[in-house]
N, C-alpha and C positions, 0 to 999 in steps of 0.2 A: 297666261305664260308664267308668270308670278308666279300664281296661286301652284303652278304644277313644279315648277323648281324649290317650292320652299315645302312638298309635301317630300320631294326628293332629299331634299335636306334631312328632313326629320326621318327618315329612315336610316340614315347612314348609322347615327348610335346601335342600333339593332342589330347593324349584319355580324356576319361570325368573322372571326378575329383574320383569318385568312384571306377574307375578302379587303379588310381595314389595308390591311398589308401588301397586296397588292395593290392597293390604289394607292399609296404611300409609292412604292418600287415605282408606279408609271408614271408620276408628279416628278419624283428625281428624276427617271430618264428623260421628261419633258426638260425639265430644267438646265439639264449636260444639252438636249439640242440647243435650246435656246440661247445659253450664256457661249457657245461653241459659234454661233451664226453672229449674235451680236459682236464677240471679241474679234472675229474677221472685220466686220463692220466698222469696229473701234480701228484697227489696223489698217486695213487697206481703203477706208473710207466710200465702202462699196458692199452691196450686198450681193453674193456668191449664192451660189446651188454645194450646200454641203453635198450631195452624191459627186458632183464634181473633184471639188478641193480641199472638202473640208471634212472628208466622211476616217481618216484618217486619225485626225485631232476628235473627232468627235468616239469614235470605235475605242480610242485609246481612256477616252473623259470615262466610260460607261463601265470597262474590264479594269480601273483602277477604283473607282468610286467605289462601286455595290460591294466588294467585299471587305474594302473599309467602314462602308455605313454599316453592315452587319455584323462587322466586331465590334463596333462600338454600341450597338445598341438601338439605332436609331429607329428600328422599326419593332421593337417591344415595347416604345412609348403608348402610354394613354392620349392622345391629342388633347382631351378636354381638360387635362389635368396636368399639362406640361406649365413648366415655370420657365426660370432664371437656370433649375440647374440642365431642363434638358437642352437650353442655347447653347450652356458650356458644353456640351455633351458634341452638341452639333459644331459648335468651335472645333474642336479638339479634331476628331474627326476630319472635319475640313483643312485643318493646319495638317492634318498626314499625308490626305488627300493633294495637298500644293504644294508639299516639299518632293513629292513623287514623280506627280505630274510635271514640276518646273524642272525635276533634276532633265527628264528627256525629253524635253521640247526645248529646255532654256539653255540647259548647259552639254546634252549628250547633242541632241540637234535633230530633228527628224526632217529629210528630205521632203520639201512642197509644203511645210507648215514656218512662219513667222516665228523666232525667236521668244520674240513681245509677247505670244500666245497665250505663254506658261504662265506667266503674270497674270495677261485680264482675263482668263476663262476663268480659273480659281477665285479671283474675286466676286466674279460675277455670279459666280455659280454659288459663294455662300449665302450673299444677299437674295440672290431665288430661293434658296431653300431652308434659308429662314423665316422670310417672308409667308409662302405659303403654310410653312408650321404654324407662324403666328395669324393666319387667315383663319387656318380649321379651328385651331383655339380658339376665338372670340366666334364665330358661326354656331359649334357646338354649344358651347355656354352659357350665348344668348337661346338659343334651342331648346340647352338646360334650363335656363330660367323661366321661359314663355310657355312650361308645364304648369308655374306658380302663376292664382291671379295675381293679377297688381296688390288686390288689399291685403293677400298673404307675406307680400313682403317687407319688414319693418326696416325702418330708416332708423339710422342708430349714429350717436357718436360716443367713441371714447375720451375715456375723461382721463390723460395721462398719459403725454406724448414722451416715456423714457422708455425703457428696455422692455416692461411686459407692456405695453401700450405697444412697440413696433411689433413687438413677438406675436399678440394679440391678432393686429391685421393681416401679416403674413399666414396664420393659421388659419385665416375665415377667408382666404381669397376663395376657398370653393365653396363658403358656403350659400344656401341659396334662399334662406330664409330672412335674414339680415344683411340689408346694407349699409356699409361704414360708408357714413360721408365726410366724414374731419375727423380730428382730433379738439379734445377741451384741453388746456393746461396754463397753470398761473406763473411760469414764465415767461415776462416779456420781451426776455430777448429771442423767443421761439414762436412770437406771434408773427402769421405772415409766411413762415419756411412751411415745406413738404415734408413729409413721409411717405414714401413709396406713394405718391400723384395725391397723399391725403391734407388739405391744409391745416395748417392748427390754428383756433381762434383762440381768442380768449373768454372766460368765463362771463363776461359781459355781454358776449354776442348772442348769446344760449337762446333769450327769447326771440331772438331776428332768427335764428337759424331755425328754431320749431317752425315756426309761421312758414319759411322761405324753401328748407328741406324735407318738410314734413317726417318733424324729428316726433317717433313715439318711445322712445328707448336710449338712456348713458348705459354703459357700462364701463364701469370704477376699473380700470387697469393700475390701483395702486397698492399690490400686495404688501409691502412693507412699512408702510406711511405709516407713524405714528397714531395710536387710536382717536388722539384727539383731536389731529389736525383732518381728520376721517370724518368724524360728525360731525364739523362745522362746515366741512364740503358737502356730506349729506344732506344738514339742516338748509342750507343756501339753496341746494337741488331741489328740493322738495316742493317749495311754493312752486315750482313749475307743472305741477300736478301730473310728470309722466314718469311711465316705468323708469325704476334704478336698480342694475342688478352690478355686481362685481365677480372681477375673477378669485380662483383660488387664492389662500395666502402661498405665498410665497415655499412658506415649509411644505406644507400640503403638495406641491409641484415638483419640487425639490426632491421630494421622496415619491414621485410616483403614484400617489393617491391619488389625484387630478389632474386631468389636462388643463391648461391654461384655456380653453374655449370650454370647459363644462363651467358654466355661470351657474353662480350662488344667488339664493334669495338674500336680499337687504334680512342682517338682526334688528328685530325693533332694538337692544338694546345698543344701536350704531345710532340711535336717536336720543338715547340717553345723556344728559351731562353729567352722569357719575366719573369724576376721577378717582381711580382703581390706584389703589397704595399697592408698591410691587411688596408679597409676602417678607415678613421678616424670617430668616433660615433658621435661626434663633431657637423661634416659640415654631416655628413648622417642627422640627429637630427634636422639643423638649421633649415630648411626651408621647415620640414617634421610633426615634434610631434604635437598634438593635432590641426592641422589646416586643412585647406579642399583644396585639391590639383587637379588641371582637367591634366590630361596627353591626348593631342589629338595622334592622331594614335596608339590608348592605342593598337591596333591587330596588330600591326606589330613588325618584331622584334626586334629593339628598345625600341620602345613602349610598350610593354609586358612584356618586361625583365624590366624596367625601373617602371612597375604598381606592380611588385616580389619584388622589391629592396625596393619600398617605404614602401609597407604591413608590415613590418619588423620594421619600424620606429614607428607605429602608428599614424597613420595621423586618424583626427576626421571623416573625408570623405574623399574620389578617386570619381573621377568623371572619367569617363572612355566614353571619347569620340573615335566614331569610323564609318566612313562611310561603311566598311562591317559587313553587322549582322552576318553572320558565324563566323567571327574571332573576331567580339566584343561578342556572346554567349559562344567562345571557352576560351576565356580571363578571361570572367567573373565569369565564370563555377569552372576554375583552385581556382582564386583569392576567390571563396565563402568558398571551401576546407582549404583553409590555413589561412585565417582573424581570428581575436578575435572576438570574441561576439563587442565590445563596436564599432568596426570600419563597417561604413554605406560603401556599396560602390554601386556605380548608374551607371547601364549601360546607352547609352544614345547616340541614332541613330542618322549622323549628316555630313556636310563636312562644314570643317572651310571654303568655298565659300562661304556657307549660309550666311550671314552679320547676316539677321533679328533672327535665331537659335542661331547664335555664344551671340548676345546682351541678348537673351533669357536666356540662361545658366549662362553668369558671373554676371548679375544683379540679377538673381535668388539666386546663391549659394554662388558666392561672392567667388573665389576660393583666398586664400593667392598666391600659388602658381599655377603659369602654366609651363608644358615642353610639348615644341609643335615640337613633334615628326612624325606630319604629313606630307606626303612630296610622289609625282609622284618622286620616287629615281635612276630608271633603265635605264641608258645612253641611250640604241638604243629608247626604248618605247618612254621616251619624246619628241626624235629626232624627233619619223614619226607622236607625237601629239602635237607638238610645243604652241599652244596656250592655251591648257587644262593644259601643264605644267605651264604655266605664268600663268596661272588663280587659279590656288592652290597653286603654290611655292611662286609665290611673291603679288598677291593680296589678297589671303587666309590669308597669313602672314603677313601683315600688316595693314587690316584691324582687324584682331582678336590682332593685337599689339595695334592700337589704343584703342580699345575696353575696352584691359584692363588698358590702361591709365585712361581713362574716368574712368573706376572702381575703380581705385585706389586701382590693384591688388599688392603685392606688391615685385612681384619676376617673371620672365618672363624669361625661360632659352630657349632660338632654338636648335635642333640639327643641326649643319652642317655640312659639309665634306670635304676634300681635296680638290676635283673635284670646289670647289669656288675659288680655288687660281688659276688667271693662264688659266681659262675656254677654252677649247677648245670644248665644248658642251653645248647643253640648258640648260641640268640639270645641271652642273657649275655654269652659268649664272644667273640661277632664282635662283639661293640657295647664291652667291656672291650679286644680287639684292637685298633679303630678308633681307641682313646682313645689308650692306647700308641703309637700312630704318628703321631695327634697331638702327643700331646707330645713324641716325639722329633724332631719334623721343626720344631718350635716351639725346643725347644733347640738345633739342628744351624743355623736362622737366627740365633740369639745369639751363638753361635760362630763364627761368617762374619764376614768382614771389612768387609762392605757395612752400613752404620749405620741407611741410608735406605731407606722404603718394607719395610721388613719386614711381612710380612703377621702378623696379631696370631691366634694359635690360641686359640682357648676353648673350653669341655665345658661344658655344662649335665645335670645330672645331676637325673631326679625320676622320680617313683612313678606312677601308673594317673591318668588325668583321666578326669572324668564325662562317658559317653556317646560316647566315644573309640569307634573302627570296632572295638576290641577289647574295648570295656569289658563288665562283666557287667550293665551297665542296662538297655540297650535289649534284651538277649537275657530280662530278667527281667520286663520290660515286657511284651515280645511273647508270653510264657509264662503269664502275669497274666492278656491280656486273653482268653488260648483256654483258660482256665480251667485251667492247670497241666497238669501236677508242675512246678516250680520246681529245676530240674538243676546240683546244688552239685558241686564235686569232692572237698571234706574240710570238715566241719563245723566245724575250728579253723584254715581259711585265711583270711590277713591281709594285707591291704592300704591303701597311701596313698594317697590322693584329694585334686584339686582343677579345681578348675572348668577348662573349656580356657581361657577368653580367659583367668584368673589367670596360667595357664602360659604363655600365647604371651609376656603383656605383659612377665613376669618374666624369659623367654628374652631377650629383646631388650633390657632393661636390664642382665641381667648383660653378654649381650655388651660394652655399654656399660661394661663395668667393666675388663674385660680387659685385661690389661697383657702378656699372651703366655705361653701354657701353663698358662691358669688351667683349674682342676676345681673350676666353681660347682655349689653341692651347695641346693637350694630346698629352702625350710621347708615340710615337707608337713603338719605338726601331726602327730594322733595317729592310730596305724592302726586301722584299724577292720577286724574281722570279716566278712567276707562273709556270715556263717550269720546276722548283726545284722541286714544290710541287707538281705535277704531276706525276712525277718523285718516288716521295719519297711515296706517296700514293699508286700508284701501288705497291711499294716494300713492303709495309706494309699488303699488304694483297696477301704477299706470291709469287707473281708475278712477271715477267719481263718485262722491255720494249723491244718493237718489235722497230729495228731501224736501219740504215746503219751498225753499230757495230756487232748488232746479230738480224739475219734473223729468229730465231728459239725463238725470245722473244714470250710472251703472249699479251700484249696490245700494241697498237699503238697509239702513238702521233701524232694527225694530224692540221697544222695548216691553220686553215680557213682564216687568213685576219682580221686587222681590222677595226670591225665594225663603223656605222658613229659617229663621235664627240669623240672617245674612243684613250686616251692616252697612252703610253709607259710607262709616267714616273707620280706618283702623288705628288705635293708638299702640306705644311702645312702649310706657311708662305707666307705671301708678305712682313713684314719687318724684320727687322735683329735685331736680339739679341735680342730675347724673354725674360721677365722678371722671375724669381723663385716666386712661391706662395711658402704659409707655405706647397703644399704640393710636393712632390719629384716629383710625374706623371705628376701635370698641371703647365704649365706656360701661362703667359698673354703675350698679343700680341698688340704693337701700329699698330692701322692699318687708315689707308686712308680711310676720307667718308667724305659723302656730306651733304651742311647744307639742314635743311628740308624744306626750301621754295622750295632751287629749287631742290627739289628730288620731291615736292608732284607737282610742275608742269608738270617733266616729269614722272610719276608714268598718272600721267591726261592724258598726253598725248598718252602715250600707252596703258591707257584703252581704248581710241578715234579707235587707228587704228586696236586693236583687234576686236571691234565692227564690223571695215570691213574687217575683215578676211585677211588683208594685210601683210603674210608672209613677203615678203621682206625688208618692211619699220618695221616691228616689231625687225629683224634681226640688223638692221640698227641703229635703236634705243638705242638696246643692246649693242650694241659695242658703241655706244656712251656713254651711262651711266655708264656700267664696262668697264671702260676703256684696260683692260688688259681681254679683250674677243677676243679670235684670233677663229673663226670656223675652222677646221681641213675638214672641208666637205660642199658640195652645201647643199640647203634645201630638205628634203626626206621626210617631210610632207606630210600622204598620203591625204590631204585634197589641197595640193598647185597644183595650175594652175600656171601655168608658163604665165605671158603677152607676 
């Protein structure tokens, strides 16, 4: 008998809307007999034969009701999907319903019906027909959810009992994937109260609650919360080794970009203790407002976050130089959505190899500023194209340096990296070259007799940024989410991080600082472990490492070796006791270079033996010129013949 009512049940979702509706219509009309026999009952303390005496009060309950429920709506409801507002709905309705009913039963009067009538039929008739609304809602729902197995459904609590932590639960009441069972939040005057039937604990309770509600999931309902009162609520979650996901920020909501239930992935950089200096408007300003700026490798991300950064400033033109047309359409595309009317911006197909392009562009438009973001960046790649990286790292850049001397551009900022101090790689090498001919061609303009318009050289020098086209995040992301191995190269490799937009803003204010042949060296804080962040990623999304400790983990950390020219450890400096700028993140850096006679001899020289394709002596070269180039590995140039 069960088993056949509850297969009755789960048909009812299916039928066609007309059928819904009718059964609706026959529930009310049950409801008018019922509340109609009872209200006699209430009255005369007796039960009647409505065909008798009561078919009068009852005929009148049924031709005033149905066309009031049907203005208002009550039979277009969804049942499984009704709330708070379709009660009010039924309220309203019902208050028409009783001011109609009572005026001719209570006050007009109908012959053989009880005055009192008009009073208890209406009441009685909202609480039936509430009642049964709120019966098919919890029937259907449970219905709904007994589609999901039990192990599909995650038990969750929010972490953040204010305004998007309520907003939060009222959004997910239909949903059927996740169940909210409380609330987290570190006020303690609000441990103990409700939200809509959700208790709120306290942060303390968290390990009782996993155990007791089979908690696998927070999610962060605190869009506007300071970043760093964020990671310290993070770093506290985290030992609990289950999923943390949050909602949109707040802006993001605000504008429409996101629903408050589409959940974000945890940034590993929400794990980070970098405190972020808010930019100074200053040095963003100097070298930015009403003038015409080229950023080459405007599509990479660097260079993309760094063409965001500028747009912000007002610059009179961007020139947005970029050898792939994909990522220079994608760039351009973003950047046309968020510009002002007054700012031009020019996309413009190209690779600073060009000589005869690069001379085309700065004579043309005459850029104030250039950040030349362009760079073959990726350790192994350069490794096995060795000479295509010398031919863009340091011939690119230094012929498009002279170029802009000649222009008499007057601000010329490089990006460059750790990996130049120290080189144990090409990409090191061509990016420490690059530097060196900056600053020689920075000192060889101070030495000139010309006072005016000298173009100002600077070096931005930092470590790995989060989610960078090269970074280890999104490769450990997309490894995460296809269930592992998680593919390390040395279980005791180290590196620096920080956020792109930190790096573009801080690129652009040292610029800003530059007085000619500076080597700004950025505060990267402390290096961290990749075999950490690994580590701490999988735990973030819910998960274990698989490892000697425990055979029964989810992901596995495997470590491949590393790859060619690729270091353990990255340094920032070659000299010691870097100087303080006005601002706290950059400091300046004396460093070692060569004068430009004999840089541009051997610069001649190894354009000579690239010509012949002579690996070995190109190698040779290098280590002569950066003196402090040690290779960690033979030549892997898939182009090198070995003599």
């Amino acid at each position: 008998m069960f088993f056949d009512l509850q297969k009755l049940l789960n048909t009812i979702p299916s039928q066609p809307r007309s059928v819904k509706t009718f059964f609706a219509i026959c529930l009310d009309f049950a409801c008018s007999i019922f509340s109609v026999w009872v209200a006699y009952y209430l009255r005369l303390g007796d039960f009647i034969s409505l065909s008798q005496r009561g078919l009068t009060a009852l005929i009148l309950s049924i031709l005033i009701s149905y066309p009031i429920f049907y203005f208002f709506g009550l039979y277009k409801t969804i049942f499984r999907y009704s709330g708070i507002n379709s009660l009010l709905t039924v309220s309203r309705a019902m208050f028409s319903y009783s001011i109609l009913y009572t005026l001719l039963i209570s006050f007009i009067g109908i012959k053989g019906i009880p005055r009192t009538l008009g009073i208890i039929q209406p009441l009685l008739l909202l609480v039936l027909i509430c009642s049964w609304r709120l019966l098919i809602r919890y029937i259907l729902r449970k219905l709904n959810n007994d589609h999901y197995a039990k192990n599909d459904i995650v038990n969750a609590l929010v972490y953040g009992a204010g305004k998007a932590g309520r907003q939060l639960v009222r959004a997910m009441q239909e949903n059927t994937d996740i169940s909210l069972k409380g609330f987290i939040d570190d006020d303690l005057s609000q441990h103990g109260c409700k939200i809509d039937g959700k208790l709120i604990y306290s942060p303390n309770d968290i390990s009782k609650l996993i155990l007791k509600k089979d908690i696998s999931l927070i999610l962060l309902a605190l869009p506007s919360i300071a970043k760093k009162q964020r990671t310290k609520i993070i770093r506290n979650l985290t030992k609990y080794k289950i999923a943390i996901r949050r909602i949109p920020e707040i802006s993001e909501i605000a504008k429409g970009e996101r629903l408050i239930t589409e959940f974000v992935d945890l940034e590993i950089d929400d794990l980070l203790d970098r405190v972020e200096v808010e930019p100074f408007k200053s040095l963003m300003e100097k070298n930015i407002f009403h003038k015409t700026i080229l950023v080459t490798g405007s599509g990479g991300s660097i260079g993309s976050e760094l063409c965001r950064q500028i747009i912000r400033f007002k610059p009179r033109k961007l020139l947005l130089l970029e050898i792939s047309e994909y990522a220079l359409y994608k760039i351009h595309s973003e950047l046309e959505q968020i510009k002002s009317s007054d700012i031009e911006i020019l996309p413009l197909i190209g690779s600073v190899q060009d000589k005869r392009r690069m001379k085309e562009i700065i004579s043309i438009w005459k850029p104030a500023t250039i950040y030349h973001a362009a760079a073959y960046k990726h350790v192994p790649i350069v490794e096995y194209n060795l000479i295509e990286g010398l031919k863009n790292n340091v011939l690119g850049t230094f012929e498009l340096a002279k170029l802009a001397s000649i222009n008499k551009v007057s601000n010329f900022v490089f990006i460059s990296t750790d990996k130049a101090v120290r080189p144990t790689n090409i990409m090191g090498a061509t990016k420490r070259l690059a530097e060196l001919c900056l600053q020689a061609l920075n000192k060889r303009n101070n030495q000139s007799d010309i006072e005016n318009n000298k173009t100002k050289f600077s070096i931005v020098r930092f470590g790995n940024v989060l989610d960078s086209s090269g970074s280890v995040i999104p490769k450990f992301r997309d490894q995460i989410k296809k269930g592992g191995p998680l593919t390390l190269t040395h279980q005791e490799i180290t590196r620096y991080f920080m956020t792109i937009t930190e790096a573009a803003q801080l690129v652009i204010q040292a610029g800003a600082l530059a007085k000619g042949g500076d080597v700004f060296i950025l505060d990267m804080g402390q290096p961290i472990k990749i075999y950490d962040l690994a580590v701490r990623m999988v735990e973030l999304s819910g998960l274990s490492v698989k490892d000697k400790f425990n055979n029964k983990g989810d992901i596995e950390i495997q470590i491949t070796g590393l790859r060619p020219g690729e270091k353990l450890y990255e340094e920032l400096l070659l000299s010691e006791n870097p100087r303080k700028t006005k601002h706290p993140k950059i400091f300046r850096s004396e460093e070692p270079f060569i004068e430009y006679s004999k840089l541009e001899k051997e610069i001649n020289s190894l354009k000579e033996i690239i010509m012949e394709n002579d690996l070995e002596n190109i190698r040779k070269k290098l280590k002569k010129v950066v003196i402090d180039y040690y290779p960690n590995t033979k030549i892997v140039d898939h182009t090198f013949i070995k003599k």
